[in-house]
N, C-alpha and C positions, 0 to 999 in steps of 0.2 A: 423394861422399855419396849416402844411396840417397833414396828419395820417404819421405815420412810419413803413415802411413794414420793417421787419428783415426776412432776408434769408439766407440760409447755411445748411449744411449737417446736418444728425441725429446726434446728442451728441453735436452740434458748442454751443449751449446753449441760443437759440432762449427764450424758452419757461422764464426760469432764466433770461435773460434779459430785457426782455419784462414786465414781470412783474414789477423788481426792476425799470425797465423805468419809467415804467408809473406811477408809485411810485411818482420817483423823478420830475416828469413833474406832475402831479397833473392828468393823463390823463387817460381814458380807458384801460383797457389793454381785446385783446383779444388774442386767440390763434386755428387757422382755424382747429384744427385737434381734441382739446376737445370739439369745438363751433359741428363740425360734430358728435362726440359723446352722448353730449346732442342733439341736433339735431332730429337723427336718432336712438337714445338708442343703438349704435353699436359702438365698436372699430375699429379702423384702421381694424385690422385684421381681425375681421368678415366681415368689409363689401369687400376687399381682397375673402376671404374665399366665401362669397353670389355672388359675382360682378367681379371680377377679377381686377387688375390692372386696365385696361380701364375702368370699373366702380367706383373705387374709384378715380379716375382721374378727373371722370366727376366732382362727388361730391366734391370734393376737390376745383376744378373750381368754383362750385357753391356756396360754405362755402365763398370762397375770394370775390366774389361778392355779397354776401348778409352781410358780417360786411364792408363792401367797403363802401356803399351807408350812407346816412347823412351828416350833418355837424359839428358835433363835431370830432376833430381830437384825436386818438386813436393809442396806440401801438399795432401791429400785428403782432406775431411771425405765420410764413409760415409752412407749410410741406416741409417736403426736396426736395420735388420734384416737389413743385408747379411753381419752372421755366421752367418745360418742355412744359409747353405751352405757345405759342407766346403770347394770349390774356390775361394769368395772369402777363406775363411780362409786357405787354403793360400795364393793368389798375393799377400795383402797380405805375410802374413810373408816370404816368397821375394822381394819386387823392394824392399821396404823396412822400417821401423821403423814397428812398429804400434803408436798412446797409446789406452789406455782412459779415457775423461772420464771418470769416475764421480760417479751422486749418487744420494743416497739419495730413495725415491719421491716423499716430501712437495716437495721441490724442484723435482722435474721437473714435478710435478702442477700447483706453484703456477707455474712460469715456461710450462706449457700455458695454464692457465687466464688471463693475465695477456697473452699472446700467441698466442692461438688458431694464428694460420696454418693454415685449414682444409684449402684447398688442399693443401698442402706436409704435414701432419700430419691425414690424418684416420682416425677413429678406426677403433681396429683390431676391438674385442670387440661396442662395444655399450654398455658397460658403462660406469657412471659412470667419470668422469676419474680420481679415486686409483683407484680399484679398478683398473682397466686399466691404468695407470701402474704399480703394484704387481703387477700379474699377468704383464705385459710382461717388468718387470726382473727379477721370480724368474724367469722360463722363460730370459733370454737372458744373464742375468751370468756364468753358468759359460763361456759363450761368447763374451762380449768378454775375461774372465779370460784362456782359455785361450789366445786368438789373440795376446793383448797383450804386448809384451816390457816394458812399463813403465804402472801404474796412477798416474794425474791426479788428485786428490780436483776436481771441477770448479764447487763452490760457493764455491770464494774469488774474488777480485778476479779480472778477465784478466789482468791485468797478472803476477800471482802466478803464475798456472798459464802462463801464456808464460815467464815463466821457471822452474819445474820443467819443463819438454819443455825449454826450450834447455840447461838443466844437463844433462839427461838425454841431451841429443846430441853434446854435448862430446866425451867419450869417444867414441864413434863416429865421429866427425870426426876426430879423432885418429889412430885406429885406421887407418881408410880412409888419412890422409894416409901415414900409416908404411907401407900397404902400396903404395902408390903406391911411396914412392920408395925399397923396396928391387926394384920389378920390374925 
């Protein structure tokens, strides 16, 4: 079986899935944006604040490719923003099964507003919460779209969307097993 990247905006509930995932699969769980925390002993936002956007971009790059490597297959909840680069796109499809959470802005807005997390989420435009929340998901859905081999609606229960990802892996599991044991 390969690793599982999850991807989607701030509040879609990477981190909460990802966990419960890996839970129910018996598997790793990491999560590239506290992995950079311990890391680095810095928050998003300090290194933001040290680094600028382009700097924690890099590091973000480099978090995805350093829990990437191995072979034990792991759950990965992403940064929201880890599709803006082509090569993170490229190595999450390449080493595993990419999920797009998906929700629609009003959701995200309201589980930002409702759990701040400033530290771990802070803001990226300036701009009031839905408005940036909104402006976020138009610029980057094309781009969890495109990376993603299966979309999550991510406003039902966890329990619901833990299982759409494990139907969704079934077949894969399968697949993988079959080719096992014709090698």
């Amino acid at each position: 079986m390969t690793a599982i990247f999850l991807v989607g905006a701030r509040a879609s509930g990477k981190t909460t899935v990802g966990r419960r995932l890996a839970e129910e699969l018996g598997r790793p769980f990491v999560d590239t944006d506290l992995y950079m925390k311990e890391a680095l002993g810095l928050t998003v936002a300090d290194i933001v604040e040290r680094e600028g956007w382009a700097g924690f971009r890099r590091w973000e790059s480099e978090a995805l490719r350093a829990v990437s490597v191995g072979t034990r297959p792991q759950v990965v909840a992403t940064g929201g923003g880890m599709v803006l680069a082509e090569t993170n796109r490229a190595l999450m499809r390449e080493r595993g099964l990419v999920f797009y959470l998906a929700a629609p802005a009003e959701a995200l807005a309201a589980r930002l507003a409702a759990d701040p997390q400033a530290a771990q989420r802070p803001n990226l435009t300036g701009q009031s919460l839905i408005e940036e929340v909104a402006q976020i998901l138009k610029e980057r859905e094309p781009l969890y779209q495109a990376v993603a081999h299966h979309q999550i609606e991510a406003t039902t229960d966890l329990e619901q969307v833990i299982a759409a990802i494990v139907e969704k892996i079934k077949p894969e599991a399968q697949h993988n097993l079959k080719g096992n044991l014709n090698e």
